[in-house]
N, C-alpha and C positions, 0 to 999 in steps of 0.2 A: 414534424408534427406527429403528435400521438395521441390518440383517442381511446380511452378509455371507455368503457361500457359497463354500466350498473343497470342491468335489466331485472334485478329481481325488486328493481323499486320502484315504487309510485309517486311520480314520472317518472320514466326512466331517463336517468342521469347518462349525458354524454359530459364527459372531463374532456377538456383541452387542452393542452399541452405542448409549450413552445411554441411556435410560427405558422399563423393562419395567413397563408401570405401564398399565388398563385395557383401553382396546381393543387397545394395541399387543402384547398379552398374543395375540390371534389372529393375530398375523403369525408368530408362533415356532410355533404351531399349525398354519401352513398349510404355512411352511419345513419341518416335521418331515413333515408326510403327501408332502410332494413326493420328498422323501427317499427315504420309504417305499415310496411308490408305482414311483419307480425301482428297487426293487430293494436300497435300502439298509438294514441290520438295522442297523447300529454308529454311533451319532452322537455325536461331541463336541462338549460347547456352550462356546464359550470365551468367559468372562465378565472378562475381564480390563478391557474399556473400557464395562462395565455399571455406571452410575453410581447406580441407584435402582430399584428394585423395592418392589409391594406387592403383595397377594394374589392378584392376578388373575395377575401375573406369577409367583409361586412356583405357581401354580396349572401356567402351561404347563410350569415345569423338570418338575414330579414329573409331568405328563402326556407331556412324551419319555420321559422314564423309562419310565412305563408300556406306550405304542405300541412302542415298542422291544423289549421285553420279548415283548410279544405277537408281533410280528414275528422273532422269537426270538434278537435281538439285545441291547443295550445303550444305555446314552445315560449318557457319560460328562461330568464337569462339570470347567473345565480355569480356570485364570486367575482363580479364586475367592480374594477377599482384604476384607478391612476389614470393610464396613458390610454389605455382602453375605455373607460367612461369618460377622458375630454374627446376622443375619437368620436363616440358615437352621439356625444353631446354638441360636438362641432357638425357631425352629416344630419345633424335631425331625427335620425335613427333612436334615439330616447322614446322618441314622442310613438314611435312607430311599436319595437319592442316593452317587453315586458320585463322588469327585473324584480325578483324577491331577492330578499337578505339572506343570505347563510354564506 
């Protein structure tokens, strides 16, 4: 998994990249508190080059989600397509998450 960081934009974009899948599930964990911890409430996760996810990975989307939220901001989900939106279509997670187009 690789996590890319575009902090000089509004939200700042985390890119994902390759396998959201056990431990690498605490990297998007640590990227989002880093976030937060700068000051940042608005984060968009761009899942366009996110090839596989499993529970521990939909675990961190819906936990930006959350941190977000509390921080009294947003965690928006960006580049969502295929095996990854029947995923989150099949856990309900749609309903839960936010996705804009790009």
């Amino acid at each position: 998994m690789k996590i890319v960081t575009h902090s000089d934009e509004t939200p700042v974009r985390l890119e994902l990249h390759g396998k959201l899948i056990g431990k690498a599930a605490g990297a998007v964990h640590d990227a989002v508190e880093t976030v937060v911890a700068k000051g940042g409430q608005h984060i968009e996760l761009d899942l366009h080059a996110l090839a596989v996810v499993d529970s521990a990975g939909l675990e961190a989307l819906l936990a930006c989600h959350e941190r977000c939220a509390a921080a009294g901001g947003r965690c928006t989900l960006t580049g969502v397509s295929g095996k990854i939106e029947r995923i989150l279509r099949i856990t309900r997670l749609d309903r839960e998450l936010e996705f804009v187009p790009g």
